[in-house]
C-alpha positions, 0 to 999 in steps of 0.5 A, spaced: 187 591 956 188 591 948 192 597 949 197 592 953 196 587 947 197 592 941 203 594 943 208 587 943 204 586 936 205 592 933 214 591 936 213 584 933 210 586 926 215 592 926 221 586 927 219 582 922 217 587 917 226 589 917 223 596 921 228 597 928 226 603 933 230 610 933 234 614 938 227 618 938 223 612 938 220 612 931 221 605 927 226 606 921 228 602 915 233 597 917 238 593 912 233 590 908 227 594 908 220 592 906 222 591 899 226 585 901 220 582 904 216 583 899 220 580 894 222 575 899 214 573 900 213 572 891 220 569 890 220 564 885 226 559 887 232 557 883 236 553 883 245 554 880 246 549 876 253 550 876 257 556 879 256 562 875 257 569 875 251 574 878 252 580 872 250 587 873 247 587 866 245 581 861 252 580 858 258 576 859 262 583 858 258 586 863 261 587 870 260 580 876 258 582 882 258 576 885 259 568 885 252 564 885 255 557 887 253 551 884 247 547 888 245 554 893 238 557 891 236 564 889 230 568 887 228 569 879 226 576 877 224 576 870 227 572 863 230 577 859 233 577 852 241 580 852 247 578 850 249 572 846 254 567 850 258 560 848 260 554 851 256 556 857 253 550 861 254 546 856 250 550 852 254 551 845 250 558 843 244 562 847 242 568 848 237 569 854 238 571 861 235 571 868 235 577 873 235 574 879 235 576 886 242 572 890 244 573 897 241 580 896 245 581 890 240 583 883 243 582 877 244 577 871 245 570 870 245 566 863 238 562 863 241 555 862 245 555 868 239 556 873 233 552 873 226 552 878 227 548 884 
């Protein structure tokens, strides 16, 4: 009897967790993997007070990898200290970025435009 229990939760948990079975029948990592759960579970919402550039580093010269678009919601990661940028969301001068975790995508975002939600 608790075998035929354990089995359909341990394929629920495996499911929830991104895991999918194999043509060999071992679970395997899907797209997302434990580590988007994880950091999904503890995100800190933000919100884009203006659509700005998701960055590869903390600099306005750095590479954009994405648009994060005005009044849609993404995970903050940690503040850090980077390159100064100007007349950016109504801020004249500032220095201090956000990484931020934004529809998969991990990268920089100056902090003034982005607040808690």
């Amino acid at each position: 009897m608790k075998k035929l229990l354990i089995a359909p939760l341990a394929a629920a948990a495996l499911a929830l967790a991104g895991f999918v079975p194999s043509a060999t029948g071992t679970a395997t990592a899907g797209g997302d993997g434990m580590a988007t759960v994880a950091a999904t579970a503890s995100c800190k919402s933000l919100t884009a007070l203006s659509t700005v550039h998701v960055r590869k580093s903390a600099s306005t010269r750095s590479t954009s990898l994405r648009l994060w678009y005005k009044g849609t919601k993404g995970c903050d990661i940690k503040g850090v200290d980077g390159g100064s940028y100007k007349n950016t969301c109504g801020i004249d001068s500032y220095h201090y970025w956000r990484k931020v975790n934004y529809r998969g995508t991990v990268g920089y975002v100056p902090n003034v435009c982005v607040k808690y939600s």
